[in-house]
N, C-alpha and C positions, 0 to 999 in steps of 0.2 A: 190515489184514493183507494180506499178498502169498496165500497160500495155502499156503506153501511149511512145512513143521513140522520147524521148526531147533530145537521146543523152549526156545527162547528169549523170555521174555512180558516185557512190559510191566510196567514195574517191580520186577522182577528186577534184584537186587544179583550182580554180582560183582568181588568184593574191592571196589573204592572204584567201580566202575563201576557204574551205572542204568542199565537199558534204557530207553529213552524211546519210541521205534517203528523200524517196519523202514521202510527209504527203499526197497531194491530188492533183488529175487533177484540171487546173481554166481554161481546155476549150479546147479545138482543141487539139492538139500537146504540150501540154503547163502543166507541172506543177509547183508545190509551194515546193519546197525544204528546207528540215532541214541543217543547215550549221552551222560551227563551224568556228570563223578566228582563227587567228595564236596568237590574244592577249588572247583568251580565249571564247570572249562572242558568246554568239549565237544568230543566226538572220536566218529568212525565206525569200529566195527571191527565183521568178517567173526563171525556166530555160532561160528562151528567156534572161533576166537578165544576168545569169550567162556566157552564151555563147557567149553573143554580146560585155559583157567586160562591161556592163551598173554597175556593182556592184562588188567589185572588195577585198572590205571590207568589215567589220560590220558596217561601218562611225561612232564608235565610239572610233576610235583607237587614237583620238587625232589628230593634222594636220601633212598637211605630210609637211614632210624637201620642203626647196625651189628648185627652179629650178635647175641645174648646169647646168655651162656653156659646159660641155658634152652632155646634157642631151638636151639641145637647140642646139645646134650643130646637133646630130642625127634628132632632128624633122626637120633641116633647109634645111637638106640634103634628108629627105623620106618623108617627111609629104606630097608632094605634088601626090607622087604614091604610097602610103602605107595605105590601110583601117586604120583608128583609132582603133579599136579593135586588130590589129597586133601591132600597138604603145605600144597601153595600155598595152599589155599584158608584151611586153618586158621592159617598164618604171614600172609595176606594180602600175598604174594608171589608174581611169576610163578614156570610151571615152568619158565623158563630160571634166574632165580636159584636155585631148588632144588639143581636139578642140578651148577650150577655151585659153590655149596658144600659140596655132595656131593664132589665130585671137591677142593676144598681140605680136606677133612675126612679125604680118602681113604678112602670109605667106598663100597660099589658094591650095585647090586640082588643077590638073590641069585639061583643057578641057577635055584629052584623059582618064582621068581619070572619071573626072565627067560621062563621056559619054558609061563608060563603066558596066557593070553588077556591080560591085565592087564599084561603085559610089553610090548605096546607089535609083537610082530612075527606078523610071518602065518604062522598053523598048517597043519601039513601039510593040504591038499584043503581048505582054506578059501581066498573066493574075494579077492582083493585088493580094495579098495574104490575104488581108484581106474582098474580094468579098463573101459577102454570110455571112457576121459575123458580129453579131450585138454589138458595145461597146465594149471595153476591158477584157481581162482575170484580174479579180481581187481578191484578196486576200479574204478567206474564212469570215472573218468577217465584211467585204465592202459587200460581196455578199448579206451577213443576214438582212443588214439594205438599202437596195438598197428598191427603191419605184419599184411597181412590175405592171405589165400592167393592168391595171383597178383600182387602187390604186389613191385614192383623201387623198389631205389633212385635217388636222382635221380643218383648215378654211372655208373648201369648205361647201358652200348654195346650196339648191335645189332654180329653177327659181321659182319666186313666193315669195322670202326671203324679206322681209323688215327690212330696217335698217335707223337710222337717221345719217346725215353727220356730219361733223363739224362744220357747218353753218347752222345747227338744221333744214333742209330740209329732211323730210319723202322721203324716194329711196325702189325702188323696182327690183330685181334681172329677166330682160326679156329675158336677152340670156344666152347661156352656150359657152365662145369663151374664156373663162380662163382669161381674161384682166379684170380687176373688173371695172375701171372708164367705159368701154365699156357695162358691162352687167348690173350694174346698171344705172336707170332711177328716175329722180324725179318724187314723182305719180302726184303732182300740174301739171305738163306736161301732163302726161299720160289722166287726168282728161282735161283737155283743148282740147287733142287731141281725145279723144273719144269723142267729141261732134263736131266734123267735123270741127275742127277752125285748124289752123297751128301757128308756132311761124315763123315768117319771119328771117333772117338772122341778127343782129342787137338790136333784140328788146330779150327784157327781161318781164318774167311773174310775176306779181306782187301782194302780196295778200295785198286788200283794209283795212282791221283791224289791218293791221303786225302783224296776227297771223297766223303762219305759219304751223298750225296743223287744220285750220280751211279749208280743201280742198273742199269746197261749189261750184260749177262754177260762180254762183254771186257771190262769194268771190274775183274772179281772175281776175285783169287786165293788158291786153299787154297795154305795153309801148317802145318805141325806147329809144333808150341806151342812147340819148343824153339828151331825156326829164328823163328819170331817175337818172339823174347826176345833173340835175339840179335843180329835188326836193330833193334831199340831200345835195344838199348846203347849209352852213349853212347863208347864206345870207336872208334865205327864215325865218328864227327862230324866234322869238320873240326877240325885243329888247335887255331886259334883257339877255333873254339866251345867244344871241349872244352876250353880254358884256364880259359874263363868259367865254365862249370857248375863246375869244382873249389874254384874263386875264390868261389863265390856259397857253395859247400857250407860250406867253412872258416869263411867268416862266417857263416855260420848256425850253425854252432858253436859261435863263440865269444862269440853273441848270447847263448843256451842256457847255456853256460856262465857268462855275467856273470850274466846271470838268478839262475841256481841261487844264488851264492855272494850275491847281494843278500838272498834267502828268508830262507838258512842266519842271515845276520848280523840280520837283522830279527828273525827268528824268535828267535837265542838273547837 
């Protein structure tokens, strides 16, 4: 025995499950029990588990027989003043199935129920049980791979990191606040703003050669959002050019369109 008093002993049934021994404490009052079910196989579940009627099986015993109409009868008749875990235990069923053909039965705890110690919630100036306790009791090999307090992932940049986006803008990493869009910054900003200028609401920073690795401050010009919409027009293009772009549009239309009407004749 570990020392720990989960009240849980050694061969002790519940529902199809044997305690066999404890492997190891996962925390407070709480161990991780060796168990045997009744089909054969074995399986480790948390005491709190085993005594609340949370786990009742190895869940791998196959599905269980359907309801009887006995069996619905007694929930329709107790369900409303009888803990789920006194259900389970006498159906030999978890108290997630309880519950859940409880709510197909449409049947609910009742008020004096709910309200009572046995309902499950915290009474006024009682203290919560889980006050003072950080996370869950969890299984020995969750615990191993669990991230540990000071522990960064293998993504994580020191501030100072530079990286280029997707839109080929050189960023540079100014805060540490764990949001990445937030902690990076474009440096063509950073360059604009260390020389005592602002980007106003609206306007967009623009480099004069559209190269965007050239971060010169003469390189850089603010523009409002609206005038930059409009020198990308392609209205602004060369004749020619802008012959081509209509020409290319058109056919992509009537790509789109042969497309569609192929689906329609497939489909009907």
């Amino acid at each position: 025995m570990t020392g720990i008093d989960s009240h849980v002993r050694a061969g002790a049934f519940f529902g199809r499950l044997e305690a066999i021994e404890p492997i190891t404490g996962a925390g407070a009052d709480i161990e991780i029990w060796h168990c045997r079910c009744t089909c054969g196989a074995v399986s480790y579940e948390l005491s709190t588990c085993l005594q609340d009627g949370d786990k009742v099986s190895c869940g791998d015993c196959g599905p269980r027989p359907t309801w009887s109409p006995a069996e619905d009868d007694l929930l329709r008749r107790e369900y409303s003043h009888t803990p789920n875990a006194v259900l389970a235990a006498r159906l030999d069923r978890s108290k997630l199935a309880i519950r859940h053909r409880g709510g197909t039965l449409g049947i609910k705890k009742s008020p004096e129920f709910m309200a009572s110690p046995a309902g499950g919630r915290i009474q006024p100036g009682n203290v919560p049980p889980n006050k003072g306790r950080k996370g869950m009791p969890m299984h020995p090999n969750s615990q191993r791979t669990q991230f540990k307090a000071g522990n960064r992932p293998h993504t994580w940049r020191p501030i100072g990191h530079e990286r280029v986006s997707r839109d080929g803008y050189l960023q540079r990493k100014v805060t540490e606040t764990g949001y990445t869009p937030r902690d990076y910054r474009n440096v063509h900003h950073l360059v604009w703003e260390a020389a005592g200028r602002e980007i106003p609401p609206n306007h967009a920073l623009c480099f004069l050669n559209a190269d965007k690795s050239d971060l010169r401050l003469e390189n850089l010009e603010l523009l409002h959002r609206a005038e930059l919409m409009r020198r990308n027009s392609r209205q602004h293009l060369p004749p020619e050019l802008n012959d081509i772009v209509s020409q290319r549009a058109a056919l992509t239309r009537r790509i789109r369109n042969k497309e569609r009407q192929l689906n329609e004749k497939s489909n009907g």
